[in-house]
Backbone as CSV, one residue per row, in Angstrom:
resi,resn,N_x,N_y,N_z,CA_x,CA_y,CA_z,C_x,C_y,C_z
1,UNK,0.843,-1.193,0.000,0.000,0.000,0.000,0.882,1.249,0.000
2,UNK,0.596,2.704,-0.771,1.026,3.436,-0.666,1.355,4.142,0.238
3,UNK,2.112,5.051,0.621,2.143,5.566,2.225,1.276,7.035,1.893
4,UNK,0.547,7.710,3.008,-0.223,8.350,3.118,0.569,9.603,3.341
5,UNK,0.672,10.468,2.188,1.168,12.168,2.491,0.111,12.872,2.456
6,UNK,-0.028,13.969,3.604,-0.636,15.252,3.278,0.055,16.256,3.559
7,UNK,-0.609,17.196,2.464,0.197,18.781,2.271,-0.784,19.483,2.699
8,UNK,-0.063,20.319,2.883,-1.010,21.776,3.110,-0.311,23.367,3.744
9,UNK,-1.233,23.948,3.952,-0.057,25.614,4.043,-0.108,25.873,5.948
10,UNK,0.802,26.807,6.172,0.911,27.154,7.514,-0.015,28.124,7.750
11,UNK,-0.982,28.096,7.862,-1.625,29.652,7.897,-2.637,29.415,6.487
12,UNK,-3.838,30.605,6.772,-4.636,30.989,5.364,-4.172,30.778,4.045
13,UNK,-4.582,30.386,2.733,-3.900,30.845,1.513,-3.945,32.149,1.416
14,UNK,-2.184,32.513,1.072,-2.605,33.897,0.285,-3.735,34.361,-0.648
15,UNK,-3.839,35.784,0.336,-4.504,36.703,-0.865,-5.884,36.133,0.025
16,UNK,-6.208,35.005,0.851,-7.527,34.488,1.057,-8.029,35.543,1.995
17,UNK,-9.386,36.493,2.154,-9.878,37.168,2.786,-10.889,36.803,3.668
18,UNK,-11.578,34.892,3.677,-12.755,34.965,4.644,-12.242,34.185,6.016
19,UNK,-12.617,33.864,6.680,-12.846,33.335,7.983,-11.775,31.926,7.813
20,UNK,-11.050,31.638,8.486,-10.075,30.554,8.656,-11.241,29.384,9.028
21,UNK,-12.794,29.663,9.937,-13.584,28.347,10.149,-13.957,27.984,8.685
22,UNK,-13.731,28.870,8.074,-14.403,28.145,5.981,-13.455,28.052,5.359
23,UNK,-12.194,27.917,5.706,-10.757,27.771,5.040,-10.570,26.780,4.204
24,UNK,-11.679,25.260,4.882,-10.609,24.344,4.778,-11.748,23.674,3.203
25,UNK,-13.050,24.250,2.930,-13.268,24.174,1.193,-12.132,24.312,0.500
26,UNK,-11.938,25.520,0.485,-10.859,26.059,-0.399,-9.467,25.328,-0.338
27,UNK,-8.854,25.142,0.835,-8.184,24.044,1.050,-8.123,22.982,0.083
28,UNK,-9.741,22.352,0.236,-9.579,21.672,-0.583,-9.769,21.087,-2.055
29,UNK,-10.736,22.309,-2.124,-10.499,22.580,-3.671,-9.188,23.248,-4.214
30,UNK,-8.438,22.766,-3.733,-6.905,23.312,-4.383,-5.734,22.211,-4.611
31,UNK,-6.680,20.835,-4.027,-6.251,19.454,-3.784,-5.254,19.519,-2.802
32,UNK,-5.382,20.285,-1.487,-4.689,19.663,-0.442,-5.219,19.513,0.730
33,UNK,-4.441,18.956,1.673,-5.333,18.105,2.577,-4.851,18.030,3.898
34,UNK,-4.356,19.202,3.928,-3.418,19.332,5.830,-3.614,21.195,6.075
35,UNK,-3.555,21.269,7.283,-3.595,23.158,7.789,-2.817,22.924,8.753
36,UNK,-2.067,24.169,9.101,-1.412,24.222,10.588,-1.788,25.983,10.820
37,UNK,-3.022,25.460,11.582,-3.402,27.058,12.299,-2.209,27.464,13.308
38,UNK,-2.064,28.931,13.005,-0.905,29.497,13.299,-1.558,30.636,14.273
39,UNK,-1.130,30.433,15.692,-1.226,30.674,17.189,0.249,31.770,17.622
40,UNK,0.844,32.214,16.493,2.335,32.223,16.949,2.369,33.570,17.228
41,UNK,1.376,34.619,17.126,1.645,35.857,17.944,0.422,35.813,18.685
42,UNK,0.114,34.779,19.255,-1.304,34.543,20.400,-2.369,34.002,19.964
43,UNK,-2.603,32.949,20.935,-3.867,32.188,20.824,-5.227,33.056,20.920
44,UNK,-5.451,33.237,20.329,-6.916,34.407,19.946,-7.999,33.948,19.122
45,UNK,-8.522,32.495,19.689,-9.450,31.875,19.304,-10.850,31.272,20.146
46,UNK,-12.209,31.982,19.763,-13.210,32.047,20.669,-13.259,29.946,20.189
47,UNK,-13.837,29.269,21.594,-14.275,27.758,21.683,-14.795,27.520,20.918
48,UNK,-16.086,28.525,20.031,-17.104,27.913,19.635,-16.482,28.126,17.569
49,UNK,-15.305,28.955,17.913,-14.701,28.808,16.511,-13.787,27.674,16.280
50,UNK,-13.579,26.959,17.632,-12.589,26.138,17.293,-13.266,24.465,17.194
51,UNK,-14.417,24.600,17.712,-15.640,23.679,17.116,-15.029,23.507,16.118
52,UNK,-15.738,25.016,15.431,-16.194,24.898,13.985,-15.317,24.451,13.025
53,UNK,-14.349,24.859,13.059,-13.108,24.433,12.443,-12.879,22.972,12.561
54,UNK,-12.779,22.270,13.893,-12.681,20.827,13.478,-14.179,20.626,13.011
55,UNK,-15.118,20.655,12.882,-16.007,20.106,11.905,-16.172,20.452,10.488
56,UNK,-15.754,21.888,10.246,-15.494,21.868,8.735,-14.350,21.507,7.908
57,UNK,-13.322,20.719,9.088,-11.909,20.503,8.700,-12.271,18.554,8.145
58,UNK,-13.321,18.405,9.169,-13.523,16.792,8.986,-13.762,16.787,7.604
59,UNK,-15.216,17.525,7.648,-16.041,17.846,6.609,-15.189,17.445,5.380
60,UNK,-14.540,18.266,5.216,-13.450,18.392,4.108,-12.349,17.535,3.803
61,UNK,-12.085,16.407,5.085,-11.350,15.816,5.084,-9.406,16.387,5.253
62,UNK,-9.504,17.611,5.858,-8.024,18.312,6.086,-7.463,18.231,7.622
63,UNK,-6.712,17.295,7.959,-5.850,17.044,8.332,-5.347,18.672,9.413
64,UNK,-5.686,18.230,10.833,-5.249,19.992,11.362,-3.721,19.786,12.099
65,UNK,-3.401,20.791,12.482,-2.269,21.057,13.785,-2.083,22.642,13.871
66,UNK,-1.485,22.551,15.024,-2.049,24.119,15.483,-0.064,24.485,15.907
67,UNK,0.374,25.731,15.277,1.295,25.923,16.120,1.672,26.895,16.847
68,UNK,2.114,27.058,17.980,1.626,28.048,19.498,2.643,29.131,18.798
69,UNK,2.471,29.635,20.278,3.389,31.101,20.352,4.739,31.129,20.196
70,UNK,5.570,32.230,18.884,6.724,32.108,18.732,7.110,32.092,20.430
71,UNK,6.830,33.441,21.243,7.619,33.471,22.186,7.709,32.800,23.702
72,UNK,6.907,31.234,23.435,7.341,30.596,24.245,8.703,30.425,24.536
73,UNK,9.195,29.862,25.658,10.667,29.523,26.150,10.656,28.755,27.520
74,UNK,11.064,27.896,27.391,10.988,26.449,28.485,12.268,26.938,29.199
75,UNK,12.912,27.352,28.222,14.039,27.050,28.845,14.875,28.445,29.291
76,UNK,14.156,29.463,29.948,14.353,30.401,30.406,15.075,30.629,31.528
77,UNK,15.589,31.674,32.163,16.283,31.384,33.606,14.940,32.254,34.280
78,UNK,13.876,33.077,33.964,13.241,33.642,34.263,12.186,32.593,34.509
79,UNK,11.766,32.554,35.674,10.399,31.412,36.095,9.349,31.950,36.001
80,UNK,9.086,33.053,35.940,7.638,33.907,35.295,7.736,33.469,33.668
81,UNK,8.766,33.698,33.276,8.895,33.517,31.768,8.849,31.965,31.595
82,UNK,8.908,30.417,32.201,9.269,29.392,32.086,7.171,29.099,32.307
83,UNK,6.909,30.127,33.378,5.896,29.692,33.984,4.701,29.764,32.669
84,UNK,4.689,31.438,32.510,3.861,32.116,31.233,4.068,30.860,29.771
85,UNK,5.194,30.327,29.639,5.271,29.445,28.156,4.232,27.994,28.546
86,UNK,4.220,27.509,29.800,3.899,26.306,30.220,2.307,26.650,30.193
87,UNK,1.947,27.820,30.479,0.577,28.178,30.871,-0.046,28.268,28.861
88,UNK,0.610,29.125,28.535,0.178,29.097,27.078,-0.189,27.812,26.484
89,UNK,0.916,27.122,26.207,0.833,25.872,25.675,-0.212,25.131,26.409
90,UNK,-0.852,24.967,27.726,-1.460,24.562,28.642,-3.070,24.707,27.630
91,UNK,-3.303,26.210,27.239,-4.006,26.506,26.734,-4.382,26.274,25.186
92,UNK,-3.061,26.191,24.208,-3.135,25.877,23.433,-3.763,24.238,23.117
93,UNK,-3.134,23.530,23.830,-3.578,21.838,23.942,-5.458,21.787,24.183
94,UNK,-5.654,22.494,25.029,-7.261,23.081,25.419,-7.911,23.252,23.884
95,UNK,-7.508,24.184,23.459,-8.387,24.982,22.237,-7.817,23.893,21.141
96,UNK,-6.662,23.346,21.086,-6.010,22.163,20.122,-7.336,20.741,19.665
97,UNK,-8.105,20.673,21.422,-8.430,19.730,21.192,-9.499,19.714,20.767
98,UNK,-10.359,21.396,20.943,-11.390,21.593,20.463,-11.546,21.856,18.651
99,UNK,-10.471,22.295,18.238,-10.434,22.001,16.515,-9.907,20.845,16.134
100,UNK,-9.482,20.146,17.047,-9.319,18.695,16.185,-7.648,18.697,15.646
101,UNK,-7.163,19.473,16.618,-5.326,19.786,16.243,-4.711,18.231,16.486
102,UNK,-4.214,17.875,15.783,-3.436,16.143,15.879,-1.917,16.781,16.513
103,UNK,-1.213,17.526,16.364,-0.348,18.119,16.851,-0.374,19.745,17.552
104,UNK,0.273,19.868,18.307,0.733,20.925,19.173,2.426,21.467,19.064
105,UNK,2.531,22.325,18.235,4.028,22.002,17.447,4.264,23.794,18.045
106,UNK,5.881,23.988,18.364,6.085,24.899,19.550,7.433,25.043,18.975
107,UNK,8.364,25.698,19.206,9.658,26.291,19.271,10.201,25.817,21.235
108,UNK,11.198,25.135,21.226,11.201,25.305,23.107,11.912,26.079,23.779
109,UNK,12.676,26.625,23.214,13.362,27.634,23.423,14.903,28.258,23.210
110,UNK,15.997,28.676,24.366,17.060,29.526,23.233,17.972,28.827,24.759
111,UNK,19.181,28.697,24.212,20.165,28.297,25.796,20.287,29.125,26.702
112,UNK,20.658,30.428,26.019,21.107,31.101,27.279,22.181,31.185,28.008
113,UNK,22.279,31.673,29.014,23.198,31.440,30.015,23.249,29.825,30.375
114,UNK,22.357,29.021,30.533,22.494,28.111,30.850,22.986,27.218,30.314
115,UNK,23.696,27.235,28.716,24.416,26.268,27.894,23.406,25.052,27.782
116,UNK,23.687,24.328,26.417,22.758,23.805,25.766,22.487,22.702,26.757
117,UNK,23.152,22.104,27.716,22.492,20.852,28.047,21.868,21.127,29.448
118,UNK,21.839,22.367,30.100,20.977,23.257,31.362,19.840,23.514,30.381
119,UNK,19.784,23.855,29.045,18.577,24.752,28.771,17.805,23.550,28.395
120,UNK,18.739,22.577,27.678,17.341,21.096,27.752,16.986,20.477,28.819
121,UNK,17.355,20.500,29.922,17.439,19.926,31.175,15.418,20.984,31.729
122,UNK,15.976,21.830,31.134,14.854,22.970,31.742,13.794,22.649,31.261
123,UNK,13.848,22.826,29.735,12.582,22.213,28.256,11.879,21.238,29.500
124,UNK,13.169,19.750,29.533,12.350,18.596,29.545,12.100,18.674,31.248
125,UNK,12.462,19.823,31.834,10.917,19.826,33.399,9.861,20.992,33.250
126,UNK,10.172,21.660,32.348,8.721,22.086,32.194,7.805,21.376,31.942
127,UNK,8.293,20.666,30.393,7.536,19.975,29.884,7.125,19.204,30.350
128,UNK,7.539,18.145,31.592,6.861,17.179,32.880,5.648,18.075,33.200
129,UNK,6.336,19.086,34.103,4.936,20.190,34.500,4.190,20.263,33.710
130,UNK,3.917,20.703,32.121,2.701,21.219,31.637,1.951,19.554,31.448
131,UNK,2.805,18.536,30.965,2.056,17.229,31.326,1.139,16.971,32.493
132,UNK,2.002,17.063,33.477,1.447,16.792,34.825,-0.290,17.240,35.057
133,UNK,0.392,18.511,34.850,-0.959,19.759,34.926,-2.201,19.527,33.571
134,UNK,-1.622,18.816,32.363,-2.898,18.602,31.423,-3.641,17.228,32.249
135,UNK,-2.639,16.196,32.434,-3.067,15.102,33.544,-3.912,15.449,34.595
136,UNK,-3.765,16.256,34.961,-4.336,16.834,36.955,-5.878,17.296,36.100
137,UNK,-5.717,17.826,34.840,-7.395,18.616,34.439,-8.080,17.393,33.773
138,UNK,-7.252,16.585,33.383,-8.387,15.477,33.332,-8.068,14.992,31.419
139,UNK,-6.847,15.993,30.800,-6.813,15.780,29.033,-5.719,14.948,29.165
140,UNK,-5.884,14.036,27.993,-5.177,13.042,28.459,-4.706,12.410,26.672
141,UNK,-5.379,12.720,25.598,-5.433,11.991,24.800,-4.535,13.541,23.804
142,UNK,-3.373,13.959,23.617,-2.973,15.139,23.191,-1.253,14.872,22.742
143,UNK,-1.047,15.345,21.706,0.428,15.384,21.388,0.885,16.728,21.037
144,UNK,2.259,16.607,21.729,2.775,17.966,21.904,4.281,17.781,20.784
145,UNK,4.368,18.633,19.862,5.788,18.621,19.037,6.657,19.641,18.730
146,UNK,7.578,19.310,19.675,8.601,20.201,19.571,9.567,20.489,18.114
147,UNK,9.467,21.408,17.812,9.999,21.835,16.177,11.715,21.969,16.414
148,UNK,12.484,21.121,15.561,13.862,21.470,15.549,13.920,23.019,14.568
149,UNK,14.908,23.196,15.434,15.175,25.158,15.003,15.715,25.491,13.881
150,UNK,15.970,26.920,13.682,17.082,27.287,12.385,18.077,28.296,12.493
151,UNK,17.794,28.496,14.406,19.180,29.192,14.768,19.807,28.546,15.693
152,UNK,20.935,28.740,15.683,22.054,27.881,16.850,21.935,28.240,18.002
153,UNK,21.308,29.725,18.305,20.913,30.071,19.547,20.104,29.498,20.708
154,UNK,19.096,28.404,19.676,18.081,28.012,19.888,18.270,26.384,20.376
155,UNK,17.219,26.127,21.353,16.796,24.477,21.577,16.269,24.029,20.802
156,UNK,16.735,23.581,19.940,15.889,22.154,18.793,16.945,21.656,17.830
157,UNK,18.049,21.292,18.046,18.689,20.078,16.646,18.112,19.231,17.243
158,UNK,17.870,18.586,15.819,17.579,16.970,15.393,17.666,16.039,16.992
159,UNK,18.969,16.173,17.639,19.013,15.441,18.790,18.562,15.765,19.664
160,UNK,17.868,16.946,20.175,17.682,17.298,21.022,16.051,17.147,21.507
161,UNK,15.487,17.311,19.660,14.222,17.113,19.847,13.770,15.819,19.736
162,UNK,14.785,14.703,19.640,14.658,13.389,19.668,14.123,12.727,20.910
163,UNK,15.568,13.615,21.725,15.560,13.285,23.258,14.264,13.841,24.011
164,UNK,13.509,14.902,23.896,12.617,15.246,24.623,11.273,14.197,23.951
165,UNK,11.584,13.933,23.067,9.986,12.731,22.543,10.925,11.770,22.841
166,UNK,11.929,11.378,23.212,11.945,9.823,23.688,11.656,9.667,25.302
167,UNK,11.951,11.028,26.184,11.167,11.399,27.389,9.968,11.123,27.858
168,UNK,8.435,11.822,26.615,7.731,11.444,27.033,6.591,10.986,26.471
169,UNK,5.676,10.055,26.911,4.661,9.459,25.671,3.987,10.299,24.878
170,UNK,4.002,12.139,25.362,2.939,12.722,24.715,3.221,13.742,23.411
171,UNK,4.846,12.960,23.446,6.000,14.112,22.718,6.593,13.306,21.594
172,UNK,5.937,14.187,20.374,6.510,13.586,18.980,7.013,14.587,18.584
173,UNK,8.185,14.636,17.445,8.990,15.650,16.664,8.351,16.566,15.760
174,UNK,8.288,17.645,15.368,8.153,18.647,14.329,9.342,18.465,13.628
175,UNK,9.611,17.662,12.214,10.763,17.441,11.983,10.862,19.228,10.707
176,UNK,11.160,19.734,10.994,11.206,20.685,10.097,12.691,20.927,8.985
177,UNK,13.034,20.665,7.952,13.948,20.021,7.256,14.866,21.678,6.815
178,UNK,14.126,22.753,6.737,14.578,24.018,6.070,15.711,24.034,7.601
179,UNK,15.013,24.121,8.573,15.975,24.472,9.582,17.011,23.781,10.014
180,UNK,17.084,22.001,9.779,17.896,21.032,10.091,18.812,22.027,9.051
181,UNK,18.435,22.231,7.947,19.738,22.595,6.647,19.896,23.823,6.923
182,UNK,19.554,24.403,7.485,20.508,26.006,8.076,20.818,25.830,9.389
183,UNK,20.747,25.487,10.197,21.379,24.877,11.277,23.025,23.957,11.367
184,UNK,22.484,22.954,10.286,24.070,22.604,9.277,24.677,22.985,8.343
185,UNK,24.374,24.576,7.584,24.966,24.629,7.226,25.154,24.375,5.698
186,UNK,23.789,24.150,5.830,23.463,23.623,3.756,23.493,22.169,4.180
187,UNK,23.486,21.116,5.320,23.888,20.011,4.834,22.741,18.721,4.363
188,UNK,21.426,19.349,3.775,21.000,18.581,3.000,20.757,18.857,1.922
189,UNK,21.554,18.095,1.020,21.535,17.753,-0.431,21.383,17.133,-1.371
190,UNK,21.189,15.801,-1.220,20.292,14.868,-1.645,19.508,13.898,-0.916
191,UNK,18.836,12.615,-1.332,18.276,12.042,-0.791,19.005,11.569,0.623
192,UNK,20.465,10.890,0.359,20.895,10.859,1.513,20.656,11.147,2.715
193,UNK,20.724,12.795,2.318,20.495,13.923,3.643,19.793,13.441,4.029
194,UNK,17.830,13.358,4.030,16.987,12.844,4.351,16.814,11.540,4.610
195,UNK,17.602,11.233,4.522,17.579,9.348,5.035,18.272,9.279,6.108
196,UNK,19.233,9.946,6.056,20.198,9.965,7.636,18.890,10.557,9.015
197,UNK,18.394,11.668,8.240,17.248,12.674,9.588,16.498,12.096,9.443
198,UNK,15.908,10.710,9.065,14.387,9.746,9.329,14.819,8.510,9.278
199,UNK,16.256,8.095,9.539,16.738,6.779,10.281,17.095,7.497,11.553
200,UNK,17.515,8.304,11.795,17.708,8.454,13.234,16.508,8.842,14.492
201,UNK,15.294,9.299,13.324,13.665,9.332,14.033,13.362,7.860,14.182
202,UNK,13.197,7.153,12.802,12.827,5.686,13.036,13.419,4.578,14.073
203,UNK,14.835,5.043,14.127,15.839,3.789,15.030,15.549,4.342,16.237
204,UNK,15.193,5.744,17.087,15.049,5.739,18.384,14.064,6.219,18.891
205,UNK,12.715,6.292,18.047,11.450,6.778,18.135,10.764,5.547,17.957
206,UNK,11.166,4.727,16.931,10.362,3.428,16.421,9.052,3.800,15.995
207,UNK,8.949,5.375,15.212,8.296,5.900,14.402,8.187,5.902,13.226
208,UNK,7.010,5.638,12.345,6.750,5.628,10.607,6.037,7.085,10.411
209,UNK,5.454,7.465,11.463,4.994,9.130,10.962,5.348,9.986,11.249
210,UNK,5.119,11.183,10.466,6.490,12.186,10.391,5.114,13.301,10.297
211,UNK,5.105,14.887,11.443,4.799,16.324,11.392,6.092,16.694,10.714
212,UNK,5.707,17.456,9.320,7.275,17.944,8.899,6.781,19.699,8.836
213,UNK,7.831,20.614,8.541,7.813,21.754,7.935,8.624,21.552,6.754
214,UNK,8.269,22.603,5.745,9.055,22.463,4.333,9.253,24.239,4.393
215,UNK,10.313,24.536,3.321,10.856,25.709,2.514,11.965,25.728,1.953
216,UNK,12.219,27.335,1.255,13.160,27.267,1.131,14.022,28.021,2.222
217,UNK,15.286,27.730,2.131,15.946,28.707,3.362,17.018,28.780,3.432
218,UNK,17.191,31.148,3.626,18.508,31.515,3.600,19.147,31.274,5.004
219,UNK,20.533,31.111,5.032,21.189,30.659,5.712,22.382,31.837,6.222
220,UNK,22.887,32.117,7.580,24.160,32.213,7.960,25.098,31.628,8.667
221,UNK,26.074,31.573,8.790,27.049,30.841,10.078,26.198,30.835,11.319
222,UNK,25.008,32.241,11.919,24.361,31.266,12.747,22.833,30.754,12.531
223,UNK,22.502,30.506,11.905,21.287,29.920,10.913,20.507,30.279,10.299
224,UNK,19.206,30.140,10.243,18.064,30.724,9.651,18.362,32.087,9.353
225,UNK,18.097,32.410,8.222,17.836,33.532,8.009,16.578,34.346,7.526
226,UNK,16.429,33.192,6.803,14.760,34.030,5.980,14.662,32.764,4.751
227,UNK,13.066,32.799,5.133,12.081,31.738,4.339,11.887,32.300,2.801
228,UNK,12.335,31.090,1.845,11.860,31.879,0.610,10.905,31.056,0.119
229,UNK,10.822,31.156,-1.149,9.421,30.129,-1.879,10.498,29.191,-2.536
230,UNK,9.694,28.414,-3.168,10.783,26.919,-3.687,10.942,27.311,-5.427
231,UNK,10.609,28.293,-5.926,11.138,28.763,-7.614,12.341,29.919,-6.776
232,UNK,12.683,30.188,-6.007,13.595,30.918,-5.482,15.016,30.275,-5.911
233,UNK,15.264,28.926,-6.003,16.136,28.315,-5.741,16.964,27.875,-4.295
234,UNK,16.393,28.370,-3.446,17.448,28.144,-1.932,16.858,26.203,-1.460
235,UNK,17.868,26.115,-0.698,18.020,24.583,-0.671,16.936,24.900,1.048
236,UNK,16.713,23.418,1.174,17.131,22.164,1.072,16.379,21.636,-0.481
237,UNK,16.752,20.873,-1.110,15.704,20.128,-2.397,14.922,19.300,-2.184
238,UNK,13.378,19.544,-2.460,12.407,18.907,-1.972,11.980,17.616,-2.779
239,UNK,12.162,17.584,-3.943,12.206,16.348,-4.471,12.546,14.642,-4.367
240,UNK,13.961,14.986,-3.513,14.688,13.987,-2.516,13.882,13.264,-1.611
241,UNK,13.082,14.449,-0.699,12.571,14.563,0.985,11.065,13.710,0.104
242,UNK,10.870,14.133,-1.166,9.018,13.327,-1.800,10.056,11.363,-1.921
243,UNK,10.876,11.366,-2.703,11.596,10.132,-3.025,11.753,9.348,-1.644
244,UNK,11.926,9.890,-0.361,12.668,9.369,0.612,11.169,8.770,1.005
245,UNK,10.381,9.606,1.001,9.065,9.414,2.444,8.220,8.326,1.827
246,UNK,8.112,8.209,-0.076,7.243,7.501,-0.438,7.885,6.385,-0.393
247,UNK,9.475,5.882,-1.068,10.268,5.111,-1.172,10.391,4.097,0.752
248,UNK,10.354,4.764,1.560,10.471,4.542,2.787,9.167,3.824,3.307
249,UNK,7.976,4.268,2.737,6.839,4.066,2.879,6.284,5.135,3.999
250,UNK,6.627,6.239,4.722,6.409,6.632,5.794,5.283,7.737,5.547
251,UNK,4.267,7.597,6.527,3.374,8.430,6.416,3.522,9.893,6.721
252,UNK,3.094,10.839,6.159,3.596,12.052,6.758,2.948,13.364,6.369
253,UNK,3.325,14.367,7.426,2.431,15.403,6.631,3.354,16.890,7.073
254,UNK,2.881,17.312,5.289,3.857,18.318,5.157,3.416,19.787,4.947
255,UNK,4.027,20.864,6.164,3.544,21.914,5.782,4.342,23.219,5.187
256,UNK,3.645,23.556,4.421,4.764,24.191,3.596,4.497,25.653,4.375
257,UNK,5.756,26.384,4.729,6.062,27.580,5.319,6.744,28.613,4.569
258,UNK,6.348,28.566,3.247,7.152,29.360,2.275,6.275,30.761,2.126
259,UNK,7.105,31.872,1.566,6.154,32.892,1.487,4.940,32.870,0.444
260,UNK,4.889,31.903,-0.324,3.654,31.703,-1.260,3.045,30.054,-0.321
261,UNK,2.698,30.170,0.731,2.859,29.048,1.720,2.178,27.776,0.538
262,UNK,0.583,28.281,-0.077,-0.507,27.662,-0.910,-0.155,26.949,-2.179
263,UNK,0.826,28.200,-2.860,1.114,27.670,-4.369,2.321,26.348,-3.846
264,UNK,2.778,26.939,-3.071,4.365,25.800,-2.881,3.664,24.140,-2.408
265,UNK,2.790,24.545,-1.496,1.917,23.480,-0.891,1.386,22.704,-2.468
266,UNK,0.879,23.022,-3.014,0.322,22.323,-4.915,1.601,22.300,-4.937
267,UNK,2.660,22.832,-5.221,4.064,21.906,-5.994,4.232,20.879,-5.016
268,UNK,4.235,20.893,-4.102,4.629,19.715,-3.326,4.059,18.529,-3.949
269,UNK,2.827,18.681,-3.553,1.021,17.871,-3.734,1.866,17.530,-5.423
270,UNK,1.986,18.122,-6.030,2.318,17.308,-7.506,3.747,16.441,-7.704
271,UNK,4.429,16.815,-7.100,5.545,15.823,-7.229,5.244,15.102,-6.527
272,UNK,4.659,14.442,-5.196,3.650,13.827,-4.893,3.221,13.058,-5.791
273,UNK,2.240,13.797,-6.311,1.511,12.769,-7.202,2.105,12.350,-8.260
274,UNK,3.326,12.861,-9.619,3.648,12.570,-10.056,4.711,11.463,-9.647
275,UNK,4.984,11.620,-8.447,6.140,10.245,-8.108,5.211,8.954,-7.989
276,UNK,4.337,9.150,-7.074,3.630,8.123,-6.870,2.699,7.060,-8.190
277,UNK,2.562,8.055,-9.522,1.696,7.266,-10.711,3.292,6.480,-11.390
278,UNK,4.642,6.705,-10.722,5.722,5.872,-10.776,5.957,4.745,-9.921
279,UNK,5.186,4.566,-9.219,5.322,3.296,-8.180,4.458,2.233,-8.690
């Protein structure tokens, strides 16, 4: 059997002017089939919209995930600031579960003073706490995914966000591939690349499904720089990452974060489909 991809955009399609609860028609009259409602300068969503959304998302058959506030940080030395990220996300998982979010996908935060293996040490007891505390209210059925980064400043390589989902049952990866490759430095370039970053999910996750991010992306010595669209030319090459996931068989779903988030989301969706009428 084929393995199951869905695409779709981070946010509204451009240029789209109505209500994100009627998004997901259009969605899918554009033949794609994933959203990641975007929470990232505040969760500012009434309950009875977030109904609506998972029922017109079913409706439609689109695939949700929700991703929180850029300026969470777990891993803060500030405990108002450690406290405020745990409380957000607390909330986000809440309103997550009321649209039907399959993921809870987050940034965890930046080292700091505390050097990289204090500032994961921090991530992974917050992250106990905001568990604990979804446990204590009674939610229980919720996945939380931590996104590997695209600055060095930041908590999330590949290993790091391995280690916090091998921590805990409720914690799967945001494998986001633009940032693994500005983080290294350009270092994915062909299929390879992508086989090395989903054998090392599969061998210590004992995972076949994959939350990904896609783009293109400029790069410096210390990472990310800026998201482009995929006729831009900036790497990583997405063609590889379609060869690896179908070839692999792994189910997965991909959201494209490019500045044309919609059109890039259809190129995806077609090499997609054109690989697959090759199998």
């Amino acid at each position: 059997m084929l393995p199951l991809i869905r695409v779709g955009p981070a946010g509204n399609p451009v240029g789209y002017r109505g209500s994100t609860v009627n998004v997901f028609g259009k969605i899918r009259a554009m033949g794609l089939d994933a959203y990641e409602y975007q929470a990232t300068y505040g969760l500012r969503l009434k309950n009875e919209n977030a109904v609506r959304i998972h029922e017109n998302s079913v409706k439609n058959d689109v695939l949700v995930s929700m991703h929180g506030p850029y300026y969470i940080n777990l891993s803060s030395a500030k405990k108002e600031t450690v406290e405020k990220s745990i409380e957000r996300l607390f909330d986000c998982v809440v309103t997550g579960k009321l649209m039907g979010a399959y993921r809870i996908v987050f940034h965890p935060g930046f080292y700091g003073e505390q050097g990289k293996a204090g500032a994961l040490d921090l991530c992974r007891r917050a992250l106990g706490e905001l568990i604990e505390r979804l446990h204590g209210a009674g939610i229980r059925e919720f996945t939380l995914a931590p996104e590997t980064t695209g600055k060095r400043s930041q908590v999330g390589s590949l290993d790091e966000i391995i280690k916090l989902s091998e921590e805990f049952d409720e914690v799967m990866p945001t494998i986001d591939f633009a940032h693994i490759h500005a983080r290294g430095g350009g270092c994915i370039r062909d299929a390879r690349g992508y086989m090395e970053i989903l054998d090392r999910v599969e061998s210590r996750l004992g995972s076949h499904q994959l939350h990904c991010h896609f783009t293109g992306i400029e790069y410096t010595d210390a990472g990310e720089r800026k998201h482009h669209s995929l006729s831009e030319g900036y790497g990583p090459p997405v063609e590889p990452l379609i060869e690896v996931l179908v070839d692999g068989g792994w189910e997965a779903t991909i959201i494209s974060e490019t500045p044309m988030k919609d059109a890039d989301a259809m190129k995806i969706k077609a090499i997609i489909n054109e690989y697959l009428k090759r199998e």
